[in-house]
Every structure is written in C-alpha cells, then in structure tokens.
C-alpha positions in Angstrom: 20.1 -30.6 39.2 21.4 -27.8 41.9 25.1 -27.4 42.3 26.9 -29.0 45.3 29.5 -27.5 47.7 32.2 -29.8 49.3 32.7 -27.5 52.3 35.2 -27.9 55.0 34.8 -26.2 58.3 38.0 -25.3 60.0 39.9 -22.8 58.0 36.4 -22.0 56.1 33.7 -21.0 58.7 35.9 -21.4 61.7 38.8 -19.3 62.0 42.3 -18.8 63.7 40.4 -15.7 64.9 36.9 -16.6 65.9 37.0 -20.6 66.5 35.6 -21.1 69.8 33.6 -19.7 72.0 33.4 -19.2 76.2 30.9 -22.0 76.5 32.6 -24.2 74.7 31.1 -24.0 71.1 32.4 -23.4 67.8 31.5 -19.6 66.8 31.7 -19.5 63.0 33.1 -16.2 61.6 30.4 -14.0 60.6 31.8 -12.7 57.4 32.4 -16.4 56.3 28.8 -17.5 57.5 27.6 -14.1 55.5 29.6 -15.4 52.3 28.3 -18.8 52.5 24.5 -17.4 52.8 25.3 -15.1 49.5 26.5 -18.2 47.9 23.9 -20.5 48.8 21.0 -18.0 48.0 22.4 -16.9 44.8 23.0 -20.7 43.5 20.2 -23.1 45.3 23.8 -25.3 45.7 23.3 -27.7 48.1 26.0 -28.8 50.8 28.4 -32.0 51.1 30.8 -31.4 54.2 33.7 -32.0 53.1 35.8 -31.4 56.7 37.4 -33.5 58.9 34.1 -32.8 60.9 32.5 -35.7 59.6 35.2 -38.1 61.5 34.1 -37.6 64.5 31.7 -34.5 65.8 29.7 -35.0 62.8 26.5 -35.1 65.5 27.3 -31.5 66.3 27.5 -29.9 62.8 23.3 -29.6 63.1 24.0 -27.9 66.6 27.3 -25.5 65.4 25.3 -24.7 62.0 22.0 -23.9 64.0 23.8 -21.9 66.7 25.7 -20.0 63.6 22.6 -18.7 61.8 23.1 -21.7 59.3 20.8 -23.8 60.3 17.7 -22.8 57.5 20.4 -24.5 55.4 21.0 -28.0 57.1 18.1 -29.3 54.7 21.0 -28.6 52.2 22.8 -31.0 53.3 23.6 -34.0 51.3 25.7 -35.7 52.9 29.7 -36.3 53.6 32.5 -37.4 51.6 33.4 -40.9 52.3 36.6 -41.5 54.6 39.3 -42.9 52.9 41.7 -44.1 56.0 44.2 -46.1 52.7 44.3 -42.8 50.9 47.7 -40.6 51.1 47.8 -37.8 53.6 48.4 -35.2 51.2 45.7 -35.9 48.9 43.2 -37.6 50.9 40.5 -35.1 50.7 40.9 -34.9 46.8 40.5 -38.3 46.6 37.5 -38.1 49.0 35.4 -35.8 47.0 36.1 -37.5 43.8 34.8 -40.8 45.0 31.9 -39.3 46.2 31.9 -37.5 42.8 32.2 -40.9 40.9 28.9 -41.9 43.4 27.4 -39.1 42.1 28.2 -38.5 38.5 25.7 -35.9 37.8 27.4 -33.4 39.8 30.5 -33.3 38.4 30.2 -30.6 36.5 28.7 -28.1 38.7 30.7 -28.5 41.9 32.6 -26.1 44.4 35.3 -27.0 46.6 35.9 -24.7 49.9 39.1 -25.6 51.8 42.1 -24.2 53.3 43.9 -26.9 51.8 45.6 -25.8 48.5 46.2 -29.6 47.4 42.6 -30.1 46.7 42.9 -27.0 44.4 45.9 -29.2 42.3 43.1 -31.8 41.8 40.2 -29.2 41.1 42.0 -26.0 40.1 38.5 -24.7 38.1 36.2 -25.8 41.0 37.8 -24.8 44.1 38.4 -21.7 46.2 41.6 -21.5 48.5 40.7 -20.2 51.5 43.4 -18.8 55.1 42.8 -20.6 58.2 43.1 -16.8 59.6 40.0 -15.5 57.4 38.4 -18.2 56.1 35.6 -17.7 53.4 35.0 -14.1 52.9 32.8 -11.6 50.9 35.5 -11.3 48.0 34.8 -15.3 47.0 31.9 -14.7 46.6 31.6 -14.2 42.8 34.0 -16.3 42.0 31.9 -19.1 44.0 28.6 -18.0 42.2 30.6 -18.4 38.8 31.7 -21.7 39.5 28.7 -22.9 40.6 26.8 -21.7 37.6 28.6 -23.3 35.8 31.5 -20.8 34.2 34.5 -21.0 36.3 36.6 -17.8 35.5 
C-alpha cells in the first residue's frame, strides 16, 4: 500500500507571496511545487487534498495542478477529506482527515499531513509538517516528509 498525503493548498503550494496570477489563476510557488515533486517521487505517496479547496473550486484543482507543472500527479489523487460542517472550527480539519482515515484504515500508519494550520499538528504531531502561509512547503521538509512517509517519523 503507497503512503497518502493530506495536502492543503493555501499556505502549502499557494503563498502570501506567489498566490495569484494577472489572468486570474492560482500560481503555485515553485519551490513548494519542487518540494512536493521530491516528495512524491521519492515515496510513490499518493494525494488526498485536504484544503478548503475541495468546498467549493474543487473543479479547478485539475486545471491549477496542470497549469503548476503538477498535473503528471493528478492520477495521485485519491480523493478529499469529507466535510464536516458539525465539527468545531478549530479542529475541523483534524477531525476531517481522521474520518477519512477511519474510511480508510490501512493508511493510518503511513500518512503525512501538509498544512499551515498547527492544530492539525496537536492531533498528528508524528505525521504532519507545519508549514507559513508566506513560504509554504519548501526544500528543507523534504526529508522529514520522505521520513514520515516511509514510515519512521523523526
């Protein structure tokens, strides 16, 4: 079974910096969609999108992922965490990825969480990798991603 990512978007690919182009579409940052490539590549993990994306523009993640040099991965994609409208604001994304970890019970021990939000790394302090909405995912998470998704979390 290959490792799964729960990846958010904003504060992860998109950036304070580098969120939006001219024309109107998101622009990814390029050290973050180099980072995620390493990660992907090194681990065959495959993608659950995790972001508040999957709300409401989840018919343009193909288009922002394609236009972002990530679209060779959108076969990696999985799926999405369930929305959980009843869940509490502050831990609603936690609680998201464990239900669709309970659905999915043989990932749950080869799992990485990418987010901006530090409460998901109070529920998954082993499996998750804090990252700034100014810089999102960089080339210095990278090993630690690879670790965790092999399996030994540092």
């Amino acid at each position: 079974m290959k490792p799964v990512i729960f990846l958010d978007i904003d504060g992860v690919l998109n950036t304070l910096e580098q969120n939006r182009h001219p024309g109107g579409r998101e622009v990814f940052s390029p050290e973050a969609v180099a980072a995620l490539r390493s990660i992907l590549e090194r681990t065959g993990a495959q993608i659950v999108i995790a972001s508040s994306w999957r709300e409401g523009v989840a018919d343009r993640i193909p288009d922002t992922f394609e236009c972002n040099g990530l679209g060779v991965y959108l076969e990696k994609i999985l799926g999405y965490t369930p929305v959980l409208p009843e869940a509490s604001p502050e831990t609603r994304r936690a609680d998201e990825i464990d239900a669709w970890l309970h659905g999915n019970p043989a990932y749950r021990n080869r799992f990485l969480v990418v987010d901006d939000d530090p409460c998901v790394g109070t529920a998954f302090p082993r499996h998750h990798i804090l990252t700034q909405e100014s810089t999102g995912l960089t080339r210095s998470h990278v090993e630690r991603a690879v670790a965790i998704l092999s399996g030994k979390p540092a």
